[in-house]
DSSP file (Angstrom, degrees, kcal/mol; ACC not computed):
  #  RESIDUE AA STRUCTURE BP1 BP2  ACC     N-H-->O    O-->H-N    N-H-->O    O-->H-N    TCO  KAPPA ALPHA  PHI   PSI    X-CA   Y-CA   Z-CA
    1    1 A X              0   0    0      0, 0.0     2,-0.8     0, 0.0     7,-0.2   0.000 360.0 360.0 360.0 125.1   19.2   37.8   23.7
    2    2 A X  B > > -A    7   0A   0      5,-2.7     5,-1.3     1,-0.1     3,-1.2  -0.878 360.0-152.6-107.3 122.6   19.0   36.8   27.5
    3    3 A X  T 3 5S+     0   0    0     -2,-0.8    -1,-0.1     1,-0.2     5,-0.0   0.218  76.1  75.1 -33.2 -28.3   19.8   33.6   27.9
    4    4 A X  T 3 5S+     0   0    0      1,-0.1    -1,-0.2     3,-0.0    -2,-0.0   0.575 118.8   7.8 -62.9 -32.1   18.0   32.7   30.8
    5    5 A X  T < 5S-     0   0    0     -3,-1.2    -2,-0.2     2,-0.1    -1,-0.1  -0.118  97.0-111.9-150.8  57.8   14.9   32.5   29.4
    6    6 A X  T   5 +     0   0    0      1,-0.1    13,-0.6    -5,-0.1    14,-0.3   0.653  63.2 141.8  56.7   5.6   15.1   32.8   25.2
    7    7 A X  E   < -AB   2  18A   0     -5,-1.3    -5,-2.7    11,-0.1     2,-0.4  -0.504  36.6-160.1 -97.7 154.1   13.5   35.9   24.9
    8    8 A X  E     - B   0  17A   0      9,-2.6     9,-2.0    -7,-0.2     2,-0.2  -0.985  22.8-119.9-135.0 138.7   15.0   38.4   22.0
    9    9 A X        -     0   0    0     -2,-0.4     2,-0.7     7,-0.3     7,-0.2  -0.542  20.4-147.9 -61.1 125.4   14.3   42.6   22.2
   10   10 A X     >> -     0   0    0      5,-0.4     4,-1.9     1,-0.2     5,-0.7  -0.940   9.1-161.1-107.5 131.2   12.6   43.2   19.1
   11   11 A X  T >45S+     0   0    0     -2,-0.7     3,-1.2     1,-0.2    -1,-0.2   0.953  88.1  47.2 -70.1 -70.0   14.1   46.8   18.5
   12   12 A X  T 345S+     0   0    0      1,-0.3    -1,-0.2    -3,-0.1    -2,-0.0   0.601 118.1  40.7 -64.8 -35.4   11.2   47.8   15.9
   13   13 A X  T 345S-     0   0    0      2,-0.1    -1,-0.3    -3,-0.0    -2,-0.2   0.440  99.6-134.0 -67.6 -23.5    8.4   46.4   18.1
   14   14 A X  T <<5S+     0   0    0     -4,-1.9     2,-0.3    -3,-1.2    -3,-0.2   0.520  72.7  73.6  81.4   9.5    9.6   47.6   21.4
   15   15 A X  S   <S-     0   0    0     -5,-0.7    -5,-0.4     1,-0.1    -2,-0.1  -0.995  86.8 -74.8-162.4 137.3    9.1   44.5   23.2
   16   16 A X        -     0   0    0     -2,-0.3     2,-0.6    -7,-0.2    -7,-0.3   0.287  31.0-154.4 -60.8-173.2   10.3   41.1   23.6
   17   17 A X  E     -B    8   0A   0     -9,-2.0    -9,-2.6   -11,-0.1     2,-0.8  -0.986  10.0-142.9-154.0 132.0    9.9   38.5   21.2
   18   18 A X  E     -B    7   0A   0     -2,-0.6     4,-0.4   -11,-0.2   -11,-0.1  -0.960  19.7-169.2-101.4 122.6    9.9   34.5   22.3
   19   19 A X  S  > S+     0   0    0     -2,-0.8     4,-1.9   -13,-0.6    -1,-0.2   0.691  79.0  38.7 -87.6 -56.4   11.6   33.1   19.5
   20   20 A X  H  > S+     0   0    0    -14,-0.3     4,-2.4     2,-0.2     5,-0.1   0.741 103.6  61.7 -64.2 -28.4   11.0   29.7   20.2
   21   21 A X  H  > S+     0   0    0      2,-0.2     4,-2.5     3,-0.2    -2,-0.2   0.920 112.7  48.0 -80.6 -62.9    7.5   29.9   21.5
   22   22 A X  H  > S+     0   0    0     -4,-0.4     4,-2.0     1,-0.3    -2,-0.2   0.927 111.5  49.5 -75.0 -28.5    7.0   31.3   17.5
   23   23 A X  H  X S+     0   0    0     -4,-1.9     4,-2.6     1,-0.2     3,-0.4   0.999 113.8  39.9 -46.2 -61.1    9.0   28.4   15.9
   24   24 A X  H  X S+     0   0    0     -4,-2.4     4,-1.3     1,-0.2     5,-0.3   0.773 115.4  59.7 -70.6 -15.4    7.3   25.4   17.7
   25   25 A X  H  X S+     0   0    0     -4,-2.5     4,-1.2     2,-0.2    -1,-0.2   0.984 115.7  33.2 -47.3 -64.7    4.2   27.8   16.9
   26   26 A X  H  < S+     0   0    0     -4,-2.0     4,-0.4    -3,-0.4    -2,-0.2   0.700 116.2  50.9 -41.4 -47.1    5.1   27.5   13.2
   27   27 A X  H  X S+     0   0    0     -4,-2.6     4,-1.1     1,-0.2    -1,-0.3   0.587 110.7  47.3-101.4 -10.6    6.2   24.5   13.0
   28   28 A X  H  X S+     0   0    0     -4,-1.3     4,-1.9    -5,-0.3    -2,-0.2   0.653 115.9  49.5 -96.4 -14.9    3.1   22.8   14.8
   29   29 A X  H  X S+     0   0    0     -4,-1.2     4,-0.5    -5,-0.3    -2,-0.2   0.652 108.3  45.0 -90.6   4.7    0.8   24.8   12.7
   30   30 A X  H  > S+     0   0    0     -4,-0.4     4,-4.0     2,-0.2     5,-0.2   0.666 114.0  58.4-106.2 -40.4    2.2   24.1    9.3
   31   31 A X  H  X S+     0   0    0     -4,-1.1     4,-2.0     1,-0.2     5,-0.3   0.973 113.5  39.3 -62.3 -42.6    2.3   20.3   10.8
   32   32 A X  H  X S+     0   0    0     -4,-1.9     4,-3.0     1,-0.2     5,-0.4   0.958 110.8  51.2 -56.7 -48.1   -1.2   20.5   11.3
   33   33 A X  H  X S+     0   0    0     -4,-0.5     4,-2.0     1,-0.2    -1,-0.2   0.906 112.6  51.4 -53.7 -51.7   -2.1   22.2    8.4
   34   34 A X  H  X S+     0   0    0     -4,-4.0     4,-2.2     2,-0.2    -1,-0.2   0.945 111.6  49.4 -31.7 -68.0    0.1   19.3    6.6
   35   35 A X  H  < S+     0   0    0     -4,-2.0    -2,-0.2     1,-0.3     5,-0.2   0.756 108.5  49.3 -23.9 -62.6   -2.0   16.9    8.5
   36   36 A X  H  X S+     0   0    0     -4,-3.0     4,-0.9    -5,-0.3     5,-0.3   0.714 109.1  57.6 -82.7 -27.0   -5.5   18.6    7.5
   37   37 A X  H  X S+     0   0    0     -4,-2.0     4,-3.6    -5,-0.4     2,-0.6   0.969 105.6  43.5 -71.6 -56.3   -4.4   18.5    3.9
   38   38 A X  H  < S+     0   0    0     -4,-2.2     2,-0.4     2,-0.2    -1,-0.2  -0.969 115.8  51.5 -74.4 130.6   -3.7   14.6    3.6
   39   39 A X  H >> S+     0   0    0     -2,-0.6     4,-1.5    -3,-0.2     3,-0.8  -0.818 109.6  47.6 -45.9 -52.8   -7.2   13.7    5.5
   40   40 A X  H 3X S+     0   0    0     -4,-0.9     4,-2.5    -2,-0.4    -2,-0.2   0.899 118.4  41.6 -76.1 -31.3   -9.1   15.7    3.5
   41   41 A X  H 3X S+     0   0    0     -4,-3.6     4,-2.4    -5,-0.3    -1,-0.3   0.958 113.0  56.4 -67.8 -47.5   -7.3   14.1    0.5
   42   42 A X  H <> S+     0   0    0     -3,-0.8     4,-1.5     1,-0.2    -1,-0.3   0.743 104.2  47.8 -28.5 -66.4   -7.6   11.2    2.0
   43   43 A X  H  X S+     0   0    0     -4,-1.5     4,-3.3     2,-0.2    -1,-0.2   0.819 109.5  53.1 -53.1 -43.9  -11.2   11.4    2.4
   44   44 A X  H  X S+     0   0    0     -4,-2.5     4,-3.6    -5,-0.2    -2,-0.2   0.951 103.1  56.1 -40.3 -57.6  -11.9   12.3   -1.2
   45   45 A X  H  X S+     0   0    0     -4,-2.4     4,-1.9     1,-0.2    -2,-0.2   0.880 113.9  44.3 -59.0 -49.2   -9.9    9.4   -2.4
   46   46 A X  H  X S+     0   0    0     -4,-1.5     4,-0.7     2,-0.2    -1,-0.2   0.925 108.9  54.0 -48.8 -47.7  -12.4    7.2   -0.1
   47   47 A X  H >X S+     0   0    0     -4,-3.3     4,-3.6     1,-0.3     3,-1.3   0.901 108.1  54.2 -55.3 -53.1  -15.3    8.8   -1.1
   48   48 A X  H 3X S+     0   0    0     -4,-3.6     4,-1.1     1,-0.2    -1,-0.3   0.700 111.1  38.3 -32.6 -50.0  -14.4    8.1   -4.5
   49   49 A X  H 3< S+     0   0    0     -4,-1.9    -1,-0.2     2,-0.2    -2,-0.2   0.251 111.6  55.0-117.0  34.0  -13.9    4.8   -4.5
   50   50 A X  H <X S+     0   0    0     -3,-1.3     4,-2.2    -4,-0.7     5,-0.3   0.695 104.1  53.4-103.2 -42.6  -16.5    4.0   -2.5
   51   51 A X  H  X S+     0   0    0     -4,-3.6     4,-3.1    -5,-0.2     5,-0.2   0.925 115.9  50.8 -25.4 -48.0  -19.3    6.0   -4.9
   52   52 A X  H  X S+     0   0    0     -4,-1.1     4,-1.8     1,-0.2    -1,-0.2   0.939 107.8  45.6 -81.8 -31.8  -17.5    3.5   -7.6
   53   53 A X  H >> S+     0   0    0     -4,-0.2     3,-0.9     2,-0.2     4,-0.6   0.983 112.0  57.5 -49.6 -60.4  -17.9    0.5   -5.6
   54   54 A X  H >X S+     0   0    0     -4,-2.2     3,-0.9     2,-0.2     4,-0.7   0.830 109.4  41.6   3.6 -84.2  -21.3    1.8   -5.1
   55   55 A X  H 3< S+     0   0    0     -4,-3.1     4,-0.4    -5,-0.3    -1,-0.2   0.592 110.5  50.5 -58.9 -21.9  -22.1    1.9   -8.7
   56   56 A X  H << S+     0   0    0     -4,-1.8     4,-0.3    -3,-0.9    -1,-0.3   0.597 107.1  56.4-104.4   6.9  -20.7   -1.1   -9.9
   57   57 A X  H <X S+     0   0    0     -3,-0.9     4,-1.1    -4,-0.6    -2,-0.2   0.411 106.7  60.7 -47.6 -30.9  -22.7   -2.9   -6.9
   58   58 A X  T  < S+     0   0    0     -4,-0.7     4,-0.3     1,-0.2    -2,-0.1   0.730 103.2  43.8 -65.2 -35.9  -25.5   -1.1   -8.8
   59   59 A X  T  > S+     0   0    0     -4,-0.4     4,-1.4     2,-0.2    -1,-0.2   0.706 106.9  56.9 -92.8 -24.0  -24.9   -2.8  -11.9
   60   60 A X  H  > S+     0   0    0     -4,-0.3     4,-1.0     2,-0.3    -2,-0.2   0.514 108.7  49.0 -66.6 -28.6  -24.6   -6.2  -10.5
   61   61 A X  H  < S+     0   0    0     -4,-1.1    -2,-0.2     2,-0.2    -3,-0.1   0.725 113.1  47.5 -61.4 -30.2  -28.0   -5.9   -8.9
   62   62 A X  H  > S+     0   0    0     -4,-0.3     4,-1.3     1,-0.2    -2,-0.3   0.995 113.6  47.0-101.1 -58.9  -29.4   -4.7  -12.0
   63   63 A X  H  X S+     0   0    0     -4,-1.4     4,-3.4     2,-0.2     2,-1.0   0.759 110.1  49.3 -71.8 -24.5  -27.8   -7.4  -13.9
   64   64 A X  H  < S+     0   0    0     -4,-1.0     2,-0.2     1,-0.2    -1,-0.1  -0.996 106.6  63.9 -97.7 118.5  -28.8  -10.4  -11.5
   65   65 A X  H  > S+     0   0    0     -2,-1.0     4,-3.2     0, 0.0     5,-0.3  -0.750 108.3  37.1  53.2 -76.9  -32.4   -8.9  -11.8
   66   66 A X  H  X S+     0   0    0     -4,-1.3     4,-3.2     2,-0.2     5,-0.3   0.983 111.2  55.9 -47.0 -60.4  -32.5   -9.6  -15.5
   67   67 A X  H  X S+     0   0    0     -4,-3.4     4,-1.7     2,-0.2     3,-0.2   0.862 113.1  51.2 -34.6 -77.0  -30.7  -12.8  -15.0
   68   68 A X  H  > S+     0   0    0      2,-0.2     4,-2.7     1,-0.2    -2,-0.2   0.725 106.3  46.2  51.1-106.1  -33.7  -13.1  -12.7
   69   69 A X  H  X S+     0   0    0     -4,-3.2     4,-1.7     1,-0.3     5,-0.3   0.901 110.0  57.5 -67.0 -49.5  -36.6  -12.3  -14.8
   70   70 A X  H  X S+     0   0    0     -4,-3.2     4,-3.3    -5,-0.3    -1,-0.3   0.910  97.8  53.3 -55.0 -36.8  -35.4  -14.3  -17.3
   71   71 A X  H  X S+     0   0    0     -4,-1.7     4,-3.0    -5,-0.3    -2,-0.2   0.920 110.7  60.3 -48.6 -49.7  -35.1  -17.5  -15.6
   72   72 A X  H >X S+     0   0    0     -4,-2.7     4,-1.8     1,-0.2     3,-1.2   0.986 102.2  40.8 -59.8 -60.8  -38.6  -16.8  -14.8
   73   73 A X  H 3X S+     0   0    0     -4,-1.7     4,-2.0     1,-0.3    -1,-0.2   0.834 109.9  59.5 -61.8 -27.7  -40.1  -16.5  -17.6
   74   74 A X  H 3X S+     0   0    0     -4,-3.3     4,-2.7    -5,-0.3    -1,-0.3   0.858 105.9  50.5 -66.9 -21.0  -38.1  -19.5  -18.9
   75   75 A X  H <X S+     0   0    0     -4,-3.0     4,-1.9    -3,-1.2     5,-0.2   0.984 109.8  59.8 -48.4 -64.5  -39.7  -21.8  -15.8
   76   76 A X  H  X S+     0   0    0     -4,-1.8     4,-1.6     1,-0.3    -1,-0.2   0.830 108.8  38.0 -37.0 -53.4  -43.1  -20.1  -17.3
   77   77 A X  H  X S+     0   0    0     -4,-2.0     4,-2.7    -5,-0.4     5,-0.4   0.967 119.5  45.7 -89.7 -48.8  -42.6  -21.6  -20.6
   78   78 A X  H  X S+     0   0    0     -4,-2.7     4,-1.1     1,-0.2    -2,-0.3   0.865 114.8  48.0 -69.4 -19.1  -41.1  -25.3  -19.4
   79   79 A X  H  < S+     0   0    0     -4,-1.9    -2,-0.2     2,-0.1    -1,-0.2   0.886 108.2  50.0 -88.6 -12.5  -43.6  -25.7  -17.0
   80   80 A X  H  X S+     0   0    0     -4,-1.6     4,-1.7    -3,-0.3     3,-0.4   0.932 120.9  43.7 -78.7 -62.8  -46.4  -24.7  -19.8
   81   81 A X  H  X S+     0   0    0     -4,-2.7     4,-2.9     1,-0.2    -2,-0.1   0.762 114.2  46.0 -37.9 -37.4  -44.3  -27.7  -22.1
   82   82 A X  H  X S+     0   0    0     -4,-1.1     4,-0.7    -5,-0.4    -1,-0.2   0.582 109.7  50.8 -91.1  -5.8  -44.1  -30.0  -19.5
   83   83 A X  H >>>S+     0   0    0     -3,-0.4     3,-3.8     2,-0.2     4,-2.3   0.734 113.1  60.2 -81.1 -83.2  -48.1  -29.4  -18.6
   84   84 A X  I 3X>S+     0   0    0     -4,-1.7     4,-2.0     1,-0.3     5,-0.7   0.713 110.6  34.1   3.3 -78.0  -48.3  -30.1  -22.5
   85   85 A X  I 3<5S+     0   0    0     -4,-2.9    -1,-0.3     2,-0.2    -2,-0.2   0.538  97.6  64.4-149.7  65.7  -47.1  -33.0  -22.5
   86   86 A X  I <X5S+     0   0    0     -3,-3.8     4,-2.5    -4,-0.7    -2,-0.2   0.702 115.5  54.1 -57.9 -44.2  -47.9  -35.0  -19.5
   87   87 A X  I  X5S+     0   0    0     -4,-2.3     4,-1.5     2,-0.2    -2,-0.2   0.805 113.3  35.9 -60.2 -26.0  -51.3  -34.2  -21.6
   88   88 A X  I  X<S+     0   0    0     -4,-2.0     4,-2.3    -5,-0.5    -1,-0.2   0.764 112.6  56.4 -86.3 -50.7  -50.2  -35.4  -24.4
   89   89 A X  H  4<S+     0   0    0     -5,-0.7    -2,-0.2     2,-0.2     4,-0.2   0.981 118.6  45.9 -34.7 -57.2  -48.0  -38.4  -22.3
   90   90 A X  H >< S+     0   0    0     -4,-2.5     3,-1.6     2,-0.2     4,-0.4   0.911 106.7  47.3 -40.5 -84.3  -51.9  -38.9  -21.0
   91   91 A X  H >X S+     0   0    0     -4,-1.5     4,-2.1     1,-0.3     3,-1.6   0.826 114.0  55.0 -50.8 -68.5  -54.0  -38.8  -24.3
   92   92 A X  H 3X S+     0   0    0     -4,-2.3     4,-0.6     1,-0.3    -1,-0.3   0.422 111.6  44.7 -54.5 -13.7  -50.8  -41.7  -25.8
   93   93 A X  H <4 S+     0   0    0     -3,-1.6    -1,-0.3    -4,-0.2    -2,-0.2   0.504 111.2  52.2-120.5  -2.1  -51.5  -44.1  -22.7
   94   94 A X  H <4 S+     0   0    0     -3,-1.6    -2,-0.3    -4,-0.4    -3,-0.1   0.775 112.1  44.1 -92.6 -43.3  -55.2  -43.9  -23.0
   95   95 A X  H  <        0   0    0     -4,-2.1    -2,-0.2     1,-0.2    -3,-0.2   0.883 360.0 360.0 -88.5 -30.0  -55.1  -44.8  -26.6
   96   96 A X     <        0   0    0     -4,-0.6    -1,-0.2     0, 0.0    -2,-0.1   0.527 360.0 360.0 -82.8 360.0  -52.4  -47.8  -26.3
């Protein structure tokens, strides 16, 4: 190993071998790769619970929709009672 600048013979390769240069190699590509695993999980996990937020937003439109349409139709039917009887209210003040 010469000391001066890290570099180590490799006898089987014929040529020198930066030893350090291939750690911090390692060891910043395994951090990345670390890195790229938790986003993508990361993302999943979002994705997830935003589809389910999604869907139960789905279901809370669809229920206040019924809620809705029912209300209407009950207006329909008291104002169709209350037409009734003011007419009837009418006919009763006409005759007294």
């Amino acid at each position: 190993m010469q000391l001066t600048n890290h570099r180590v013979w490799d006898y089987a390769g014929d040529n020198y071998v930066h030893r350090l240069v291939a750690i911090n190699s390692y060891m910043l590509t395994s951090q990345l790769e670390s890195q790229r695993i938790y986003w993508e999980n990361k993302i999943v996990h979002l994705e997830k619970d935003t589809a389910e937020e999604i869907n139960n937003m789905k279901a809370q439109i669809k229920e206040t929709i019924d809620r809705c349409d029912n209300l209407e139709r009950r207006l329909e039917s008291v104002a169709k009672d209350k037409q009734s009887m003011d007419k009837k209210c009418g006919q009763l003040s006409t005759t007294v």
